[in-house]
N, C-alpha and C positions, 0 to 999 in steps of 0.2 A: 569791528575796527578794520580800517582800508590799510594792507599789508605794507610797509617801508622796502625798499629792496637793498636801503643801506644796512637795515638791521638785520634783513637774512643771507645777504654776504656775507655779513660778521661770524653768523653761525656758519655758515658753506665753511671759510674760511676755520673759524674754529675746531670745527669736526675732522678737517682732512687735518693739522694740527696736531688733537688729540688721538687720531688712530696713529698719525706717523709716529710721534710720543711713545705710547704703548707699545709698536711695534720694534721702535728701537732699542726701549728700557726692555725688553723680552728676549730679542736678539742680542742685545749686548752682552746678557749670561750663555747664552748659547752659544754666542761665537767668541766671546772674552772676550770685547771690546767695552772703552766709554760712552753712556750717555751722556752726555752731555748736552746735547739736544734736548733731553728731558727735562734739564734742569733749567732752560732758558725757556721752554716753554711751559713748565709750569708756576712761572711767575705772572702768567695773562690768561690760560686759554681758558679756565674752570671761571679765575676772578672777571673775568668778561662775558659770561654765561652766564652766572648769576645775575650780574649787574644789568644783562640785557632782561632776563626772566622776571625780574623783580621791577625794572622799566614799566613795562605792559603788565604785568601783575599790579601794579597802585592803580592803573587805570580800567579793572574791569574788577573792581574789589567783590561786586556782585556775585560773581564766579566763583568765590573763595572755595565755598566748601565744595563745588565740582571738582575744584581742580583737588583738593584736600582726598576728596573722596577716590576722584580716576587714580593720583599717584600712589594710592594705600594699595588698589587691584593691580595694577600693573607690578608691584612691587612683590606684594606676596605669589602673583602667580608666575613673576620672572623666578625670583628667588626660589621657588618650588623646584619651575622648571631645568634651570641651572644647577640645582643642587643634585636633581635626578640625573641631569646631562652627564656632570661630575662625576659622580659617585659610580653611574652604572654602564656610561659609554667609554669616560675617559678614564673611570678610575685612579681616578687623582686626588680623590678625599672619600673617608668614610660615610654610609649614607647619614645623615643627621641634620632632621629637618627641623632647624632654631631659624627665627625671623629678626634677632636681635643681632647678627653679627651678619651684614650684608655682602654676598658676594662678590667677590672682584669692582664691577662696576656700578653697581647695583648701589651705595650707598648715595650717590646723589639722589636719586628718589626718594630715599630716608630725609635727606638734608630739605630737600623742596616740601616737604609736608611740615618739617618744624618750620621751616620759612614763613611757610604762608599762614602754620599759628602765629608766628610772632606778631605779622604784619597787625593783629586786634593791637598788639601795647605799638606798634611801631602810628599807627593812624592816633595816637591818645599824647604821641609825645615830639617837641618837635626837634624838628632833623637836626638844628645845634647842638641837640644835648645829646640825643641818639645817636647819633654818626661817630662822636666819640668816645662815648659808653660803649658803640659794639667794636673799637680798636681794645677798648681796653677788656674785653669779655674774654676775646679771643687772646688777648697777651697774659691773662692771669688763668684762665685756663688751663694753662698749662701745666701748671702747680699743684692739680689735685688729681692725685693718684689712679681715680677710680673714671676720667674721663679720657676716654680712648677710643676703640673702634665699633665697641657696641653701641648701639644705635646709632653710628655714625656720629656718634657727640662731640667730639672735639673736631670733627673735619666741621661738622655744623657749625661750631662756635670759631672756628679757624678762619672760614669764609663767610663769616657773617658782615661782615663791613662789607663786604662789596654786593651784594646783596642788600644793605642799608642803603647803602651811597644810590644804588638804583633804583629804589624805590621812592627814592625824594627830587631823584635827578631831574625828572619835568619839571616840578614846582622850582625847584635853585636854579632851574636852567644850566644843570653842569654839563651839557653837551656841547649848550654854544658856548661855553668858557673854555672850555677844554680843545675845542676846534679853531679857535681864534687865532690869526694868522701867525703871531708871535708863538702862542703856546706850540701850535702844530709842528714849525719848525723845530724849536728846542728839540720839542718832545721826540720827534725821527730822528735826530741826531742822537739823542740817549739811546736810542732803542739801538742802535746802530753799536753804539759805542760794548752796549752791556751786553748784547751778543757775542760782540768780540771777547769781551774780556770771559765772559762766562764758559764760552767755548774753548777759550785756553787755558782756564782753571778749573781742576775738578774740585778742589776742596774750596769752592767758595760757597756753596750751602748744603749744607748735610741733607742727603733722602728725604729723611724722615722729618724736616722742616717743611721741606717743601711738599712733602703727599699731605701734609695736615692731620695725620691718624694717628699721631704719636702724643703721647706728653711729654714734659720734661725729663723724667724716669725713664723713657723708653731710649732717649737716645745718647748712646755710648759716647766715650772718649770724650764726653764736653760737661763740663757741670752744670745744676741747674739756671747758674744767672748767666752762662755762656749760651743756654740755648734758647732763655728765655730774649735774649739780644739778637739772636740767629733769626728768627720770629716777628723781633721788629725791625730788622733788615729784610728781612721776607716780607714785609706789608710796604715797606718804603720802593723798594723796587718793583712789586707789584705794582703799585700804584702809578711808577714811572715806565714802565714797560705797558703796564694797557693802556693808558693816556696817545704811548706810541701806537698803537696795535690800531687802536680806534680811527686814531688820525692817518690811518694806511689804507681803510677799507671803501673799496669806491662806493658809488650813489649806485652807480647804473644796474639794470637788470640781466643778468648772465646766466652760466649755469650753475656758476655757485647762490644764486639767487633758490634755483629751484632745489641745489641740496640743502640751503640754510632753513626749509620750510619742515625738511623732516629727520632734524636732529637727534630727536631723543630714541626713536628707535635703533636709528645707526649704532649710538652712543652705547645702547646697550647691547646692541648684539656684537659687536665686533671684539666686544671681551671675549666670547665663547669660541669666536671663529680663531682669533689670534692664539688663544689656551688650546685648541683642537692640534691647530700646524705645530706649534710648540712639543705640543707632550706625545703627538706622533711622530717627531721629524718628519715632516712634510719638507725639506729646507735642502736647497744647493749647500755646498760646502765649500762655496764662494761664498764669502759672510757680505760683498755689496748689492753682489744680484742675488743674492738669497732674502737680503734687507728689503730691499726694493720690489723685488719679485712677491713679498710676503704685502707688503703694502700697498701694493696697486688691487693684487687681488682681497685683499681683507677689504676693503674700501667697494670694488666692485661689488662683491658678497654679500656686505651689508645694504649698500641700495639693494641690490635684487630682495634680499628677507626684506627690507624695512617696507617695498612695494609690493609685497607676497601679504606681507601682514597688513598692513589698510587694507586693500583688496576683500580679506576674509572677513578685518572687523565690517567693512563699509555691506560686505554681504550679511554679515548677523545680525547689523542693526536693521536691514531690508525688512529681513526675517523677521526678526520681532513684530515691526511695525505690522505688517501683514498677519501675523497671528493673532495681536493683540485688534487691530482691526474685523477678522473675521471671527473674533472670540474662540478660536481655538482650543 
């Protein structure tokens, strides 16, 4: 399938996003400031990810169990390797090699392999009924005690709608609805407005709503029908802030074109990098050019690994080929 350069801006844009995200919800304990940044963009940048991943995932269904298969190796061998990183460079956690509670960022690859099971009942059922069965999977969710952060279950069930919604969005054509001249407009103006307000409220959604890893039980000072409404404010304004986000990202090919193409290794390494500067204070004690200064280079760092890493896999599968070739 011939690459769009509108959909890997979206990722370009998504990824610098999510490392700037991380690096300020990590810095803001360090230097005792607010994220609040964080909390505006994690009303888009994961539900726009998915939405995208799930897009192109209904269209190469063929694939499924490759892709089933690659995110299961990438998973256990990141999660191996991050837990050794941890354990024995940073010593930041005791050694204990469990694969059911996923590293820092490492649970989205948990989440993309239940995806792409679902997607057998999601092809069996149609998008009317689906689209809002997985609103409501994710809102009752919440209520059972025992779905939380192992195996990424409740972030899975958290962000299953927009991962629905994408998976059906060629056939509904919810692209060109959503881009139509009318909606477009609205939709900037919302985006516009809820960054404002978000950035000058902190207590307008609780952490632990907006990371998705929590249940009801988990999160403090609100009862459970206060958080289970927290939840469907979290999917209303999700839905209105990426409709924005969407409607922002240009067509043309750039350089966020060529980071949008290798996102997921970024995504992964740049936990480890940002947890490294962190728990060595690597950090100014100017908390803006320490902020900044940590996220231009966590950003660099990851391109260099993530082009470090094709490189070696693009030489092993050489290798292979060649072995298997001369029966080695």
């Amino acid at each position: 399938m011939k690459r769009i350069a509108y959909f890997d801006n979206a990722k370009g844009i998504l990824i610098i996003f999510i490392v700037l995200a991380h690096v300020l919800s990590l810095c803001s304990s360090y230097y005792n400031y607010n994220d609040d940044f964080f909390k505006f963009a994690s009303l888009f940048m994961l539900q726009c990810f998915f939405f995208i991943s799930a897009y192109f995932s209904s269209q190469k269904k063929e694939n499924r169990k490759k892709r089933i298969i690659k995110f299961l190796k990438i998973y256990l061998l990141w999660q191996t390797g991050i837990t050794i990183y941890y354990a024995f460079v940073l010593n930041i956690i005791k050694f204990n090699l469990n694969y059911w509670i996923p590293r820092y960022t490492l649970w989205f690859l948990i989440s993309m392999i239940t995806y792409n099971l679902a997607e057998i009942i999601l092809d069996k059922v149609d998008a009317k009924i689906m689209i809002p069965i997985s609103f409501l999977l994710g809102i009752l969710s919440g209520f059972i005690p025992w779905i939380g952060a192992e195996f990424s279950l409740s972030r899975s069930f958290v962000f299953f709608p927009f991962y629905t919604i994408g998976y059906y969005a060629k056939d509904l054509k919810i692209l060109d609805k959503v881009k139509s001249p009318k909606i477009k407009k609205i939709s900037i103006v919302l985006f516009i407005i809820l960054l404002v307000l978000i950035l000058n409220n902190n207590d307008f959604l609780p952490q632990k709503i907006l990371k998705g890893k929590y249940n009801y039980y988990e999160i403090q000072r609100v009862t459970l029908l206060e958080a289970c409404w927290k939840r469907n404010l979290f999917y209303i304004l999700s839905i209105i802030v990426s409709i924005g986000f969407l409607n922002l990202v240009p067509t043309k090919n750039s350089i966020l074109t060529k980071l949008g193409r290798n996102t997921l290794y970024i995504y992964l390494t740049q936990g480890a990098i940002l947890k490294t500067f962190i728990t060595e204070k690597i950090l100014l004690n100017n908390h803006v050019v320490g902020t900044l200064l940590l996220f231009v280079i966590s950003l660099i760092l990851t391109v260099i690994i993530t082009k470090l890493i094709k490189e070696i896999a693009k030489f092993a599968k050489v290798t292979r080929e060649v072995i298997h070739e001369q029966k080695i």
